[in-house]
N, C-alpha and C positions, 0 to 999 in steps of 0.2 A: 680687350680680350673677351671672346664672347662666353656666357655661361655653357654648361655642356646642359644638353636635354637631360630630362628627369621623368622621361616616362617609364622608368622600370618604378621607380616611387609609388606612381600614380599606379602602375597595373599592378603593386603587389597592396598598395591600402583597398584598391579595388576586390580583388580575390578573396583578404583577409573578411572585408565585412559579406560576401556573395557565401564565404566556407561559413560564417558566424548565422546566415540565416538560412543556410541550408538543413541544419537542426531538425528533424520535422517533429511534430509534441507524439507523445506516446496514444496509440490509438485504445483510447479504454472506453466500451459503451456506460452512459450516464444510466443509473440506477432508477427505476421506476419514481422513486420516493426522492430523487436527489435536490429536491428543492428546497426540502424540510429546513426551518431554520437551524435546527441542530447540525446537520449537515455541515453549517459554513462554518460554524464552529470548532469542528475537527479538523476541515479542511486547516483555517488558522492556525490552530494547536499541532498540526503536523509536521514533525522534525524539517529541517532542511537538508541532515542527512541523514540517513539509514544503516548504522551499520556501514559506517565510509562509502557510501553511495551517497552521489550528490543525487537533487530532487531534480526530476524533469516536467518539462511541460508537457498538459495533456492538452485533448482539445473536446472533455465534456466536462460538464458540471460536478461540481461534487467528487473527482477524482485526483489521482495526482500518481505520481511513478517516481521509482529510483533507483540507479544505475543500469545496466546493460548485461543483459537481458532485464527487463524493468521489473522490480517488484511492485506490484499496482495494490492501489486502497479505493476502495465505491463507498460512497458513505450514500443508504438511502436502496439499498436493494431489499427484496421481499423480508421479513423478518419471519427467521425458522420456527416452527411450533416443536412440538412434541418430537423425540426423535429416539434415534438408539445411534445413532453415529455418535464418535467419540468426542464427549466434552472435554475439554481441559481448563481449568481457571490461573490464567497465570498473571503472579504480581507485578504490577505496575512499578514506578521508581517511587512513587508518591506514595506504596505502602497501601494501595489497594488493588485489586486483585479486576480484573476481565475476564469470562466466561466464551470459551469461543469453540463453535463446533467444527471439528475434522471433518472435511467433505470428498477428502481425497483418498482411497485406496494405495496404502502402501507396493503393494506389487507393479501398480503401473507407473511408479514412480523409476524403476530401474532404467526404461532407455530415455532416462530426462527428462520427463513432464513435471510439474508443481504440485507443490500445497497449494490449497485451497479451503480459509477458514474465514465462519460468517461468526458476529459477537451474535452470543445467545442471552435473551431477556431484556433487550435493548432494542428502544424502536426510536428511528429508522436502527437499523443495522447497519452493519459494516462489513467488508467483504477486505481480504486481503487475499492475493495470491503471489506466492513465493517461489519463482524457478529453483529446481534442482539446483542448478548452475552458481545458482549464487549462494547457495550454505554452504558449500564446500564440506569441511570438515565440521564444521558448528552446528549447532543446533538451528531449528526451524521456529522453537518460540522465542530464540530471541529478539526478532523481528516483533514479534506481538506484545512482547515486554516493551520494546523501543515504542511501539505504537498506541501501546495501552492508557498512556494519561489522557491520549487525546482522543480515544473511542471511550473512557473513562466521563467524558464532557455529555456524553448523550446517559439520562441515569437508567439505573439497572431494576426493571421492575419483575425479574424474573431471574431464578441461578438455576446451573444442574444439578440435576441431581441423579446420584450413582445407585447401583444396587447396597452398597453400605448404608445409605440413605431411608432407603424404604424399610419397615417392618413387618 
């Protein structure tokens, strides 16, 4: 009795790994400074997921993304000076705290653009940006909390500081 053909087999393990490398990495440009060795260290220390976002590939140095619309991390961009945009220090799980400055205007946020915050006092820097999309109902540091032990890895040689601060 003869066997019966088996190329549906064959064309659908074909398909399967053709849809698996279809994938493409998240396009994030690499940060002037992205080589820094502190850099690969955050990269390392960077969750695998985000706030139930699995991590994706990127295809620069120094970067990394998660979920769809991708929230991206640059470790290695310019590091802010002096500013009046809003700082906020928010605590890490490990019980210390990251300084990151807002660089986004709440009002252009309404038809779905992102946050957009650089670590303050910390060189290289660290850049996250956080679509609309994906806070939903939640807040937008908790992303920076999830991300904080590992921008936490580059040390903090600078804080903000508020008008309570000054005398």
């Amino acid at each position: 009795m003869p066997r019966p053909p088996r190329p549906r087999l064959a064309a659908v393990v074909v398909l399967l790994v053709l849809m698996a490398g279809c994938s493409a990495p998240v396009d994030v440009t690499a940060g002037p400074h992205a080589a820094a060795p502190a850099c690969g260290q955050v990269m390392v220390a960077s969750p695998d997921t985000l706030l139930g976002a699995d991590r994706r590939d990127t295809a620069s140095q120094a970067t990394t993304a998660w979920g769809d619309p991708p929230v991206t991390l640059r470790c290695g961009v310019e590091v802010p000076g002096p500013t009046t945009d809003r700082c906020i220090s928010v605590e890490t799980s490990g019980g210390s705290s990251v300084d990151w400055v807002s660089l986004q205007q709440t009002d252009e946020l309404e038809d779905g653009g992102e946050w957009t915050f650089v670590t303050y006092g910390r060189e290289p820097a660290i850049e996250v940006v956080v679509p609309v999309e994906q806070v939903g109902g939640g807040q937008v540091t908790a992303y920076l909390a999830e991300l904080g032990e590992a921008a936490s890895l580059v040390p903090a040689e600078r804080s903000c500081v508020g008008a309570e601060d000054v005398s």
